[in-house]
C-alpha positions, -999 to +999 in steps of 0.1 A: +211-422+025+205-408-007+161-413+001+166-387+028+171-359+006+143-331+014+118-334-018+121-303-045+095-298-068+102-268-098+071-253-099+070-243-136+058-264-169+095-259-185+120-290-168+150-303-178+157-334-192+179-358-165+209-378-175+224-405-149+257-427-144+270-448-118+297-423-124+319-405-150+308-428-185+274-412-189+291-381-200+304-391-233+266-399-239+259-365-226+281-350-246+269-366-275+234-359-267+239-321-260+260-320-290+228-334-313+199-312-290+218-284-272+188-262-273+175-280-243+183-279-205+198-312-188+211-324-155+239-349-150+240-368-118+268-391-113+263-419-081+305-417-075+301-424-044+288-463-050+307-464-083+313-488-101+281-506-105+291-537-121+298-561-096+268-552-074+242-573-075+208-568-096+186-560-064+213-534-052+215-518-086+182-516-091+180-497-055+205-475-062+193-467-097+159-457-080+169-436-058+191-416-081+158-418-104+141-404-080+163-376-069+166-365-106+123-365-110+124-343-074+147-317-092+119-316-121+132-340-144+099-358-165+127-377-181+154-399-175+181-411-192+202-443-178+236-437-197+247-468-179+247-500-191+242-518-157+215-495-147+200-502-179+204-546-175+193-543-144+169-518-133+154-506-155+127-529-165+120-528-137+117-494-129+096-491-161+069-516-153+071-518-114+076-478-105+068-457-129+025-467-133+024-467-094+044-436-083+054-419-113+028-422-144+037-388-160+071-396-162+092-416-183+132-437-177+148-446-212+183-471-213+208-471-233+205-508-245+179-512-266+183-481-291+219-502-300+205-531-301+180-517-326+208-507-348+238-530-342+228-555-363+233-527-399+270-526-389+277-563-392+280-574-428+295-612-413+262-614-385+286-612-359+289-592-335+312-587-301+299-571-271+327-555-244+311-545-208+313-551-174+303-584-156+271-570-148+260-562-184+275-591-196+260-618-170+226-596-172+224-613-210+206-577-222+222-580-254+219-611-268+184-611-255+174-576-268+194-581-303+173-612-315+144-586-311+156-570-341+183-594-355+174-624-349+199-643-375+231-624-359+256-641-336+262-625-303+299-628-284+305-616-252+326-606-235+332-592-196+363-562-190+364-561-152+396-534-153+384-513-177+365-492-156+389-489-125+415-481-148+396-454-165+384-440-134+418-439-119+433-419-147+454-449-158+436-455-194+468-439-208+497-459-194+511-488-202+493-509-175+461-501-195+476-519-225+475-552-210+443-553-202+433-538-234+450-566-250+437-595-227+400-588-231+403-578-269+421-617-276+393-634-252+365-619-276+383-625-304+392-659-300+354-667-295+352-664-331+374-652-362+339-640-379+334-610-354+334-575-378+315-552-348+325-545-317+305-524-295+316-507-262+292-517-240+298-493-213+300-453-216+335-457-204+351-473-226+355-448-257+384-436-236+399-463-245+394-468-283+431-453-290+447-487-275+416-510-285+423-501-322+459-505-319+443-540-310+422-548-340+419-550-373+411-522-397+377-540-412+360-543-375+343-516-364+339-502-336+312-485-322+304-467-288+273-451-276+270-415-279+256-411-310+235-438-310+215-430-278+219-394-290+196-400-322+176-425-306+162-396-282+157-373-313+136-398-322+120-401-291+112-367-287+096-362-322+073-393-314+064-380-275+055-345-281+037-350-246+071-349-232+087-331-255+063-299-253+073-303-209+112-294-218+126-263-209+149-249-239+173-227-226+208-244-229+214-248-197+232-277-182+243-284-141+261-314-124+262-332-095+276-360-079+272-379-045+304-379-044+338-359-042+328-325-058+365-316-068+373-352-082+341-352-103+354-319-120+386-332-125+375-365-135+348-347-163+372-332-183+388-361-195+353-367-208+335-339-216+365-324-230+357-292-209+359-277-173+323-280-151+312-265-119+298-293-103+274-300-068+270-324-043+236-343-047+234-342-005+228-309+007+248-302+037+230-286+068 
């Protein structure tokens, strides 16, 4: 069990800043984010082993998310990043207003949902917008629900990509079995309604897909992951909390783990990171 790991505490005032994923996805909003602040120091833990998250239910992703959560605050982390859209529709709320004020009140878990749902809205000049992600994001209702917050005239379609992510994951998001899926889930959110001029990627997997999703759609909808997004939104964040801010350690360094397969992880991250990594296995072995 992932609980069982031995507690380790960095004994310093300088800590990085902790980046999580049900598995590979998170890393284009790493990248993203190291991109915009590389001058601090993060670590990337991917939970491969239980990937994908989508299908599980909310009481075992919100589990799961915790204890990866928690492993990231026992390497030092003061704050956590869910680059995972599941994570975020389902745990974290919870893990905000249930966890954090009784076990962890110095310490803060940011999603990636609301900062696009803050924004989405500015890219729509027709009100309405498409949303692509797994079932659990999309059966969560975090969208709809968080973009009336802040657009509360725009039009929300939905709609769930099961084989997006075990395509993507399985190295497949380049062959021609790809393009029938691509195809399928594009023409079901389309055909909701002709007025849709914004589609967003829902999940941190999918921009490995946007070569065949544009083939798919027209040259006046936009399309819009989350990198950058999240990526200024934690600019933001940090010039507003310079409680936590003042905690980071700025030394551009960056490590990675994974509970699972060490050498599939590195294999796997290049596709997204565009680079080679060193990873570790989150479970020390005896």
């Amino acid at each position: 069990m992932i609980s069982s790991i031995p507690i380790f505490f960095v004994m310093s005032n300088q800590f990085p800043i902790g980046i999580f994923d049900s598995g590979f996805g998170g890393l284009t909003v790493f990248k993203s984010i190291a991109e915009k602040l590389p001058q601090y120091n993060y670590i990337y833990l991917g939970d491969n082993a239980r990937s994908p998250y989508g299908d599980h239910s909310f009481e075992t992703v919100y589990q799961y998310t915790l204890e990866c959560v928690e492993w990231l605050f026992e390497k030092g982390c003061p704050l956590v990043i869910l680059a995972c859209n599941t994570a975020s529709a389902k745990a974290l709320r919870t893990i905000q207003q249930v966890d954090l004020p009784k076990k962890y009140p110095n310490h803060r878990v940011l999603g990636v949902i609301r900062p696009t749902a803050e924004v989405i809205g500015n890219f729509s000049e027709s009100k309405h917008v498409g949303i692509m992600g797994t079932r659990g994001t999309i059966n969560s209702n975090s969208y709809p629900i968080e973009i009336a917050h802040f657009f509360p005239k725009h039009h929300v379609h939905q709609q769930a990509c099961p084989m997006w992510v075990p395509i993507i994951e399985n190295g497949e998001h380049q062959s021609e079995g790809a393009d029938y899926f691509v195809k399928k889930y594009i023409e079901e959110l389309l055909a909701q309604s002709s007025d849709i001029d914004c589609i967003l990627l829902a999940c941190t997997h999918y921009p490995l897909l946007i070569p065949k999703i544009q083939q798919q759609i027209s040259k006046k909808i936009k399309l819009l992951s989350q990198g950058e997004i999240v990526a200024d939104s934690l600019v933001d964040y940090l010039n507003r909390h310079p409680e936590i801010e003042s905690k980071l350690a700025k030394n551009n360094l960056k490590e990675f783990y994974t509970s699972g397969d060490v050498d599939v992880f590195n294999n796997h991250a290049s596709l997204f990171l565009g680079e080679r990594i060193i990873a570790k296995n989150m479970i020390k072995k005896p």
